[in-house]
C-alpha positions in Angstrom: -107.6 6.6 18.8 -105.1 4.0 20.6 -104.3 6.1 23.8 -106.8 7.6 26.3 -105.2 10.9 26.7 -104.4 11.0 30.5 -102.7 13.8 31.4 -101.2 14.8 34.8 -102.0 17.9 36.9 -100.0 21.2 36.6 -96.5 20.0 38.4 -95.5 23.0 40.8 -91.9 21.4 40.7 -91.6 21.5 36.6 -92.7 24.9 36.3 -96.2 24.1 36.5 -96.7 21.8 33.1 -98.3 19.4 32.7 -97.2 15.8 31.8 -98.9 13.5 29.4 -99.4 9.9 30.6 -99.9 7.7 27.9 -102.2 4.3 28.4 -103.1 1.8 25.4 -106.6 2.1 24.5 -106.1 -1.1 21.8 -105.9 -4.7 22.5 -102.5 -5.4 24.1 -102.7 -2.1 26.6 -99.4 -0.3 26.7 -97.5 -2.7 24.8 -99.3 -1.8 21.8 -98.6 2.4 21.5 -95.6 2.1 23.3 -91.7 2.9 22.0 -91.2 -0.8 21.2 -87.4 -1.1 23.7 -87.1 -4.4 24.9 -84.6 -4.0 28.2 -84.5 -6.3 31.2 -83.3 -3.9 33.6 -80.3 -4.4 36.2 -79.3 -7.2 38.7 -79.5 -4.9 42.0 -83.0 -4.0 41.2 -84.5 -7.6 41.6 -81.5 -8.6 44.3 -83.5 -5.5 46.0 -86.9 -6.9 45.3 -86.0 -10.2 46.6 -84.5 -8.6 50.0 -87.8 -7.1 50.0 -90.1 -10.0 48.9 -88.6 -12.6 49.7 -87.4 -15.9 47.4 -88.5 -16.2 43.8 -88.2 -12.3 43.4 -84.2 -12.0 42.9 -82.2 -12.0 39.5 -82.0 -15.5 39.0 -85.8 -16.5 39.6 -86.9 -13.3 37.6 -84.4 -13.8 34.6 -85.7 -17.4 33.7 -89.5 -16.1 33.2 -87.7 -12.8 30.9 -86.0 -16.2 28.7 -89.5 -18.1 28.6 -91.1 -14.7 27.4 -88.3 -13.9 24.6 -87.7 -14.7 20.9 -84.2 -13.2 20.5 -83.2 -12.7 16.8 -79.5 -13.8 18.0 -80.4 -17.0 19.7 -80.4 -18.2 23.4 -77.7 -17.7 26.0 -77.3 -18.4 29.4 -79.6 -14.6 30.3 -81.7 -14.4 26.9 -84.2 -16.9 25.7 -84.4 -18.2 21.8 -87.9 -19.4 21.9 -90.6 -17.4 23.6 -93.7 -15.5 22.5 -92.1 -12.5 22.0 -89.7 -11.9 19.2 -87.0 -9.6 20.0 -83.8 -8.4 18.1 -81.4 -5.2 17.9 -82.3 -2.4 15.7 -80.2 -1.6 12.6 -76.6 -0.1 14.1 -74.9 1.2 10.8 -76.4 5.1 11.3 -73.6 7.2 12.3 -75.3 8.7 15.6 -75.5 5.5 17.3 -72.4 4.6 17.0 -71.4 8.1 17.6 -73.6 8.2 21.3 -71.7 4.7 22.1 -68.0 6.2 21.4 -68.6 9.0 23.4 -69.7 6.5 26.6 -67.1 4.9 26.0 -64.7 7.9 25.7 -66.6 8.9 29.5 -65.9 5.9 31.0 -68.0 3.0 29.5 -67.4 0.2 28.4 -68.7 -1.3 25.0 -71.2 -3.8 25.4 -72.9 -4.2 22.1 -76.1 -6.5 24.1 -76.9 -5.1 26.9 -79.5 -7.5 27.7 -76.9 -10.1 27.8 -74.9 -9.1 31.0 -76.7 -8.8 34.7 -75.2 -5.5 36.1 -75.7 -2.2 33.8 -74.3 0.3 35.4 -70.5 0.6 33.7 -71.7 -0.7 30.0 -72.9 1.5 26.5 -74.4 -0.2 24.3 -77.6 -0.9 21.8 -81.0 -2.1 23.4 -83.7 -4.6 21.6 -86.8 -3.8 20.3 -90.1 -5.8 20.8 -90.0 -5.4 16.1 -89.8 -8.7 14.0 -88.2 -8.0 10.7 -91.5 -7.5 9.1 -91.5 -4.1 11.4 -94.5 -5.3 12.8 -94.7 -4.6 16.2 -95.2 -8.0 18.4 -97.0 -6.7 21.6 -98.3 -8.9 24.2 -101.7 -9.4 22.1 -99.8 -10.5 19.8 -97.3 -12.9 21.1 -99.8 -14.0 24.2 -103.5 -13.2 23.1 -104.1 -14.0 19.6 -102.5 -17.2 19.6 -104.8 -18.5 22.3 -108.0 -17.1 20.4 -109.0 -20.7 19.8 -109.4 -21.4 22.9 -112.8 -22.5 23.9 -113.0 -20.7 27.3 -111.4 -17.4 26.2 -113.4 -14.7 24.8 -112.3 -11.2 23.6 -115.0 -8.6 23.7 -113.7 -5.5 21.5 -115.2 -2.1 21.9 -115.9 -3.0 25.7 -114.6 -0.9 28.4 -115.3 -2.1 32.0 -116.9 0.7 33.8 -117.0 -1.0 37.2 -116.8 -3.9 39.2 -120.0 -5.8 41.0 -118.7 -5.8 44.8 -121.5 -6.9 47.4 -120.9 -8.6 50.5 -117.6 -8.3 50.5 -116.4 -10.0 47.7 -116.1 -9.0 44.2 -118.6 -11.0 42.1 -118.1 -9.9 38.4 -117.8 -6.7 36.2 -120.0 -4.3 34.9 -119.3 -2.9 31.4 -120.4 -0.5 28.1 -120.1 -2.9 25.1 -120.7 -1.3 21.5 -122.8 1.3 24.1 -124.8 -0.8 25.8 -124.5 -2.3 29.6 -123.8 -5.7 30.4 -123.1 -7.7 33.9 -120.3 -10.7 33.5 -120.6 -13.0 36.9 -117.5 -14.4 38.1 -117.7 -18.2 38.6 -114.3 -17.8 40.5 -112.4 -15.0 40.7 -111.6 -11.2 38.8 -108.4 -10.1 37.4 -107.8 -6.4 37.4 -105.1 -5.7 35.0 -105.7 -2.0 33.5 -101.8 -0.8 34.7 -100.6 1.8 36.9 -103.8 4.7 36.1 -106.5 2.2 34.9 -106.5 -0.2 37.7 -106.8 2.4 40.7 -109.6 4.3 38.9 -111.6 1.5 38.1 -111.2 0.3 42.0 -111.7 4.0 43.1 -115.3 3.8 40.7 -116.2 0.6 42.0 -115.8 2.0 45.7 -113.0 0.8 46.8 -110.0 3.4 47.9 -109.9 6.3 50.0 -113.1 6.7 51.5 -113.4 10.9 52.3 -112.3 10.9 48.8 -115.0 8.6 47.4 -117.8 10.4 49.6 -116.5 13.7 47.9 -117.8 12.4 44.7 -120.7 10.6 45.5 -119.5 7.4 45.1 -120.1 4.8 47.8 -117.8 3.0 49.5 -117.6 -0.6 49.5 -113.9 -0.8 51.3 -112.0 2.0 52.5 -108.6 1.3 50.9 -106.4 4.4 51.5 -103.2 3.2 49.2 -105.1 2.9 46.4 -104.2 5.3 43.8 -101.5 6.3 46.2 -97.0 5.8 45.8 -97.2 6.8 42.0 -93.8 6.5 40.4 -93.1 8.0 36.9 -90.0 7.8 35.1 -89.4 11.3 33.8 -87.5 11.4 30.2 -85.8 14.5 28.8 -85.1 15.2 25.3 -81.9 17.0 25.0 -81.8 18.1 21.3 -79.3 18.3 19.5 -78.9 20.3 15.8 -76.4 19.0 13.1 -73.8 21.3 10.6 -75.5 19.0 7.8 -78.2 16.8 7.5 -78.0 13.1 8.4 -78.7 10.0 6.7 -82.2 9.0 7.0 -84.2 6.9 9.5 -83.5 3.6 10.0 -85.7 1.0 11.3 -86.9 2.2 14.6 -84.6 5.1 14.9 -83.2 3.7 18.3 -79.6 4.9 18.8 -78.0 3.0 21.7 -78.3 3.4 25.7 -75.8 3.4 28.5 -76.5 3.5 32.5 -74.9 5.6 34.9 -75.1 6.0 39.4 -76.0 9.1 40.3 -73.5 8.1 43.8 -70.8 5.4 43.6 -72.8 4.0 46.7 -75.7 3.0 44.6 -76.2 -1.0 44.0 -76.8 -0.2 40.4 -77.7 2.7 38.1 -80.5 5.0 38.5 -79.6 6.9 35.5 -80.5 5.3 32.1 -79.6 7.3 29.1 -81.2 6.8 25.2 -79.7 8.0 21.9 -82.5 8.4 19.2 -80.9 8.9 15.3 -83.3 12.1 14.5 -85.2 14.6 16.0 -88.8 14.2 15.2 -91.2 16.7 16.1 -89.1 19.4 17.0 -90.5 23.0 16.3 -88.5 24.5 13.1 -86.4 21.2 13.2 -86.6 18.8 10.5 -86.1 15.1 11.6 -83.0 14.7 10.1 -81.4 17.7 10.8 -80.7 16.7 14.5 -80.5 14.1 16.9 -82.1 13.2 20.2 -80.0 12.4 23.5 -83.0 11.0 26.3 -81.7 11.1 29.7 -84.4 9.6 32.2 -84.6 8.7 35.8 -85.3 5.1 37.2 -85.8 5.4 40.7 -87.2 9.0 41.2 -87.9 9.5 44.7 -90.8 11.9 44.3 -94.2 10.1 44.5 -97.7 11.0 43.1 -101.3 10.0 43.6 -104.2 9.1 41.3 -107.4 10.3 42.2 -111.1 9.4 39.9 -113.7 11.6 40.4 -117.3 10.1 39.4 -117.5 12.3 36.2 -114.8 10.6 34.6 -116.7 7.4 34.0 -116.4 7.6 30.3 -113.1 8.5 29.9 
């Protein structure tokens, strides 16, 4: 059990389904159960953060931290990084579907850029993305190339089978974290300060549990408020994927590696800064009802800015989820 089975609400705007949200529940988090596609995303986007942010949020400040992070399989360049804690390389490119889904970019338009990750702007380029997969097809997640290694340290400690159920807030300040470990209680003080990293879902419900969010909402469920925060949980973004199937006349070859089959970018308006279409080829079809794998193909469009925006709310009873 490596995923903690959120699920959204019905959606009245997609016919009332309702979406699963996948969150790690494993060491490492999302980077541990997710699809393994290593991308670094396009130059507008953090030219956009920086107009927002201010300096050491644009393209150039942002693309030296990706290189310090990345182990590329084909070496450093002036945009990718050669020695980092994350190994990175491009999946196998001889299956006939991905190089099928990067001719037909190409025949729309595209041009060929075999490493995406190796040019700043996206939005006129088909190509192949990386994958976060060493040659041994082991995953490397950020346990792995961040956690692990600093095991030995003496003033780190992993607690496995603990799940942080709230955080001690009195006077104002946070002061340490309550949590279940191997089903028992236990209080960690904070000699300085508390990180909350649990992502987009798990860090707004463990505020909202600890009392701090919107407080008519807290009252509702009986938990007390220690700060009314009305933005948290609030301006959820999801990026919404759709897998277009596709059957075949015969059956292809077989998997290889990952099954990744290229990825090309597209504006939805020729005004846009950059792309807010992004656009995945998979070389199968796995679990497709009557389908089998290898008689089809996957073609993923997905959105990267979607305008809608959604909320996260905790009631008290979900403490042990």
């Amino acid at each position: 059990d490596t995923d903690w089975g959120y699920k959204s609400t019905p959606q009245a705007h997609l016919n009332n389904r309702v979406i699963v949200a996948p969150v790690g529940k494993i060491v490492g988090g999302g980077s541990s159960i997710n699809a393994t596609v290593w991308l670094k995303g396009d130059k507008a986007d953090y030219d956009a953060w920086e107009a927002a942010a201010g300096p050491g949020w644009g393209f150039d400040a942002i693309i030296r931290n990706f290189k310090k992070t990345e182990r590329y399989a084909g070496g450093e360049s002036a945009i990718r990084g050669g020695s980092g804690m994350i190994a990175t390389r491009k999946p196998a490119l001889g299956h006939p579907v991905t190089q099928a889904f990067i001719d037909s970019a190409v025949g729309l338009g595209k041009t060929a850029q075999l490493d995406v990750n190796n040019v700043a702007s996206l939005a006129n380029i088909a190509g192949q993305q990386d994958i976060n997969v060493d040659t041994n097809m082991r995953r490397i997640s950020a346990a792995h190339g961040y956690l692990l290694p600093a095991l030995s340290r003496s003033n780190l400690t992993l607690l496995a089978n603990a799940t942080v159920t709230r955080l001690d807030i009195g006077g104002g300040q946070c002061r340490g974290v309550v949590a279940s470990v191997a089903s028992e209680e236990r209080r960690f003080a904070a000699a300085k300060e508390v990180i909350v990293c649990g992502g987009g879902l798990q860090s707004p419900k463990l505020l909202m549990l600890s009392g701090v969010g919107p407080a008519d909402h807290l009252r509702a469920h009986g938990i007390a408020v220690a700060a009314d925060s009305p933005g948290v949980g609030a301006n959820l973004h999801d990026h919404l994927l759709v897998r277009l199937v596709f059957a075949t006349k015969q059956a292809l070859p077989p998997q290889v590696d990952t099954g990744h089959a290229g990825i090309t970018y597209h504006k939805s308006h020729s005004s846009l800064p950059g792309p807010d279409i992004q656009i995945f080829g998979r070389l199968n079809a796995p679990n497709v009802p009557g389908l089998k794998p290898e008689e089809g193909y996957l073609t993923m469009p997905g959105l990267l800015k979607p305008k809608s925006r959604g909320k996260c709310r905790s009631p008290r009873r979900d403490l042990d989820r």
